[in-house]
MIKEZA-652296 format. One record per residue (C-alpha): residue number from 1; residue in one letter; x, y, z. Coordinates in steps of 0.25 Angstrom, whole numbers, plus 5000, padded with zeros to 4 digits. Layout:
# MIKEZA-652296
+-----+---+------+------+------+
|   k | r |   c1 |   c2 |   c3 |
+-----+---+------+------+------+
| NUM | A |    X |    Y |    Z |
...
+-----+---+------+------+------+
# end
This chain:
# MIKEZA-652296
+-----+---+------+------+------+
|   k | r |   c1 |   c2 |   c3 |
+-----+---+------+------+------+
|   1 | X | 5046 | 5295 | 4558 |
|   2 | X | 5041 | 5282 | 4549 |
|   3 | X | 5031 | 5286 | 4540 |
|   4 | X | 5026 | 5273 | 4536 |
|   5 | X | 5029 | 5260 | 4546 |
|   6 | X | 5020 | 5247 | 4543 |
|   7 | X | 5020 | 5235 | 4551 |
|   8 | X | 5020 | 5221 | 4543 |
|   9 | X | 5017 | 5207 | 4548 |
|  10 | X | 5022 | 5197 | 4540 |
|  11 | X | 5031 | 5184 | 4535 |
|  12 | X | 5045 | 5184 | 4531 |
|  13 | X | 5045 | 5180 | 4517 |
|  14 | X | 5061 | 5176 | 4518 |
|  15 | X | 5070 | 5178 | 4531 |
|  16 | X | 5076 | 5192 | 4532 |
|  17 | X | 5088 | 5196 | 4526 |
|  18 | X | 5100 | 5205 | 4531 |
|  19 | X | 5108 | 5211 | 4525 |
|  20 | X | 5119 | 5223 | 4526 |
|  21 | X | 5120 | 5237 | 4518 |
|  22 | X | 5133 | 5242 | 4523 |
|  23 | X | 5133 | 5244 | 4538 |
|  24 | X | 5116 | 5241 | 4538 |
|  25 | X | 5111 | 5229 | 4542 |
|  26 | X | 5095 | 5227 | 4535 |
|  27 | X | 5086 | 5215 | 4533 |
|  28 | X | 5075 | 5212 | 4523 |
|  29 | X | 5065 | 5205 | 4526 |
|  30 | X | 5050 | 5202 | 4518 |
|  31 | X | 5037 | 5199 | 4524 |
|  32 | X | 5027 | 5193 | 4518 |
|  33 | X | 5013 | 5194 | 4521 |
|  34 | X | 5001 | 5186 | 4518 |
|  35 | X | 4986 | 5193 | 4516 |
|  36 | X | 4972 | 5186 | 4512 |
|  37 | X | 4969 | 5193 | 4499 |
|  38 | X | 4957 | 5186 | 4499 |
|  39 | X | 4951 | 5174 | 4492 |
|  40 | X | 4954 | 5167 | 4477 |
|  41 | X | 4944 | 5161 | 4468 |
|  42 | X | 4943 | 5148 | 4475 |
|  43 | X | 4941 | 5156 | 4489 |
|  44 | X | 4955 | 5153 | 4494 |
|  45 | X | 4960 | 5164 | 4502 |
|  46 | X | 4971 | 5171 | 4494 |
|  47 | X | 4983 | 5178 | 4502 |
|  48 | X | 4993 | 5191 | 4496 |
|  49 | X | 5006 | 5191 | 4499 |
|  50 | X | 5014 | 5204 | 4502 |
|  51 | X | 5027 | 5205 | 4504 |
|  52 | X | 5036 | 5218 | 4510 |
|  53 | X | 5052 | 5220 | 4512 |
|  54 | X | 5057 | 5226 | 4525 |
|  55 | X | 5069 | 5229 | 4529 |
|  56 | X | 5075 | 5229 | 4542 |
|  57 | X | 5088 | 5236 | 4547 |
|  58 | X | 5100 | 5234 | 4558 |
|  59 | X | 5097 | 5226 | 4569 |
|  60 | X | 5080 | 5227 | 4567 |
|  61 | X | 5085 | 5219 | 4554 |
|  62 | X | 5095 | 5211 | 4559 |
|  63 | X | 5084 | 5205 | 4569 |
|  64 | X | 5074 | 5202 | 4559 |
|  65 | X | 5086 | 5195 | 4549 |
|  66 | X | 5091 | 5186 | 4560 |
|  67 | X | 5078 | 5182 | 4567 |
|  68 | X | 5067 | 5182 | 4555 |
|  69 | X | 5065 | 5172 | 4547 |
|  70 | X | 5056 | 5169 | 4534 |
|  71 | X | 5042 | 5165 | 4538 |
|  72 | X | 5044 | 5173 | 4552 |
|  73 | X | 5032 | 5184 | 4554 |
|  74 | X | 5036 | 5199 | 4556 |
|  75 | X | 5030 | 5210 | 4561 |
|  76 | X | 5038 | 5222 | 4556 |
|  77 | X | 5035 | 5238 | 4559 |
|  78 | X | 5042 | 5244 | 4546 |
|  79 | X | 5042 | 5259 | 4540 |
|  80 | X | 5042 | 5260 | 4525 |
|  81 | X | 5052 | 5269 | 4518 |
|  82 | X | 5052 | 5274 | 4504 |
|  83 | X | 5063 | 5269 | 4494 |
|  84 | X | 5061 | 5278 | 4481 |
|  85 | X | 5072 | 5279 | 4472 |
|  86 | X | 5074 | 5283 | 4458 |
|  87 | X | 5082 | 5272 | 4448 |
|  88 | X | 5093 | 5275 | 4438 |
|  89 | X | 5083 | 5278 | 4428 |
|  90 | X | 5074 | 5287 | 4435 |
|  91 | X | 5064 | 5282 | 4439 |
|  92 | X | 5059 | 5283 | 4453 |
|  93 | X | 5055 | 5270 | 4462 |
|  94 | X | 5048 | 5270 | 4476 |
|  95 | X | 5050 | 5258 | 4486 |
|  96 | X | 5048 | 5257 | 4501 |
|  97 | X | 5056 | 5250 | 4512 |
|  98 | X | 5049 | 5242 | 4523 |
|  99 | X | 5061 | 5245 | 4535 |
| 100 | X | 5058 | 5237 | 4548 |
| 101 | X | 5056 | 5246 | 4559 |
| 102 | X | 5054 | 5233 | 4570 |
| 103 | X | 5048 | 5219 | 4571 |
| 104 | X | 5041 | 5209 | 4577 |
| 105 | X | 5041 | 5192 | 4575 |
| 106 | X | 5028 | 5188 | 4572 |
| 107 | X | 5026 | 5174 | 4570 |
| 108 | X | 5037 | 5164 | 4567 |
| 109 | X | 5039 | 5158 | 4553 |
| 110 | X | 5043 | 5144 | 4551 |
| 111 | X | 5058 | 5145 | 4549 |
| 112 | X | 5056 | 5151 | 4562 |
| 113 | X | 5048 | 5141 | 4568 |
| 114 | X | 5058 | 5130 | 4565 |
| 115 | X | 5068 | 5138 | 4569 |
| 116 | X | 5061 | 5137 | 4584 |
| 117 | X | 5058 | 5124 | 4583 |
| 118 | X | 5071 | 5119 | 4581 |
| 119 | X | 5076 | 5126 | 4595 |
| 120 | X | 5076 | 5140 | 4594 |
| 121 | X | 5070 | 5148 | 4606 |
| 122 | X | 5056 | 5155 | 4603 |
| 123 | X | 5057 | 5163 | 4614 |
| 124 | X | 5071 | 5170 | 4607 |
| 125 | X | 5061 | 5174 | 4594 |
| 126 | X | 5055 | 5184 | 4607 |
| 127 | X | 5067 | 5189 | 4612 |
| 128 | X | 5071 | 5195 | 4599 |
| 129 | X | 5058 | 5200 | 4598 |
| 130 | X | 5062 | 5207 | 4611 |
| 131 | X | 5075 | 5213 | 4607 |
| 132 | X | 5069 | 5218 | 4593 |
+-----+---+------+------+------+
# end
């Protein structure tokens, strides 16, 4: 059972990167997302920034590394796990791990975009989405 999952819709802050830990294959990735955080002195509308690391693993992550790209919209279903551990000197830290459960594309960034214009098929960003 996962205790805690949370869906997050946002940007790629850079492109997703693989890497190996022995015989497991991972990826991290980080979305950014944007809110309106209301309006500064001059009544300009004023955005906060939030950012959170996930992690993907084996094929799940694999996917994500090769077709994803900074800019690119994600839609990602992710459980939370707890990462607490207690240093050399004793004292105790707590952290959590945002692991990707699945995905979806949402909109395309602008690497991505010229990536289609220059001759890639739109129709192969749906068929991934199929076989994911």
């Amino acid at each position: 059972m996962n205790s805690f999952t949370v869906t997050a819709v946002g940007n790629l802050a850079a492109n997703p990167e693989l890497a190996f830990k022995g015989d497991t294959t991972y990826t991290r990735l980080c979305l950014v997302g944007n809110d309106y955080a209301g309006k500064d002195e001059h009544g300009n509308a004023r955005e906060a920034v939030t950012s959170l690391w996930f992690v993907a693993f084996e094929s799940l992550g694999e996917a994500i590394a090769k077709n994803a790209r900074k800019g690119d919209q994600l839609i990602l279903q992710a459980q939370i796990r707890a990462n607490n551990w207690t240093d050399s000197e004793g004292d105790k830290h707590f952290d959590h791990s945002f692991v990707v459960q699945s995905f979806r594309f949402g909109a395309p960034g602008r690497l991505k975009r010229e990536e289609f214009a220059s001759g890639h098929d739109e129709n192969e960003m749906g068929a991934l989405e199929a076989e994911v």
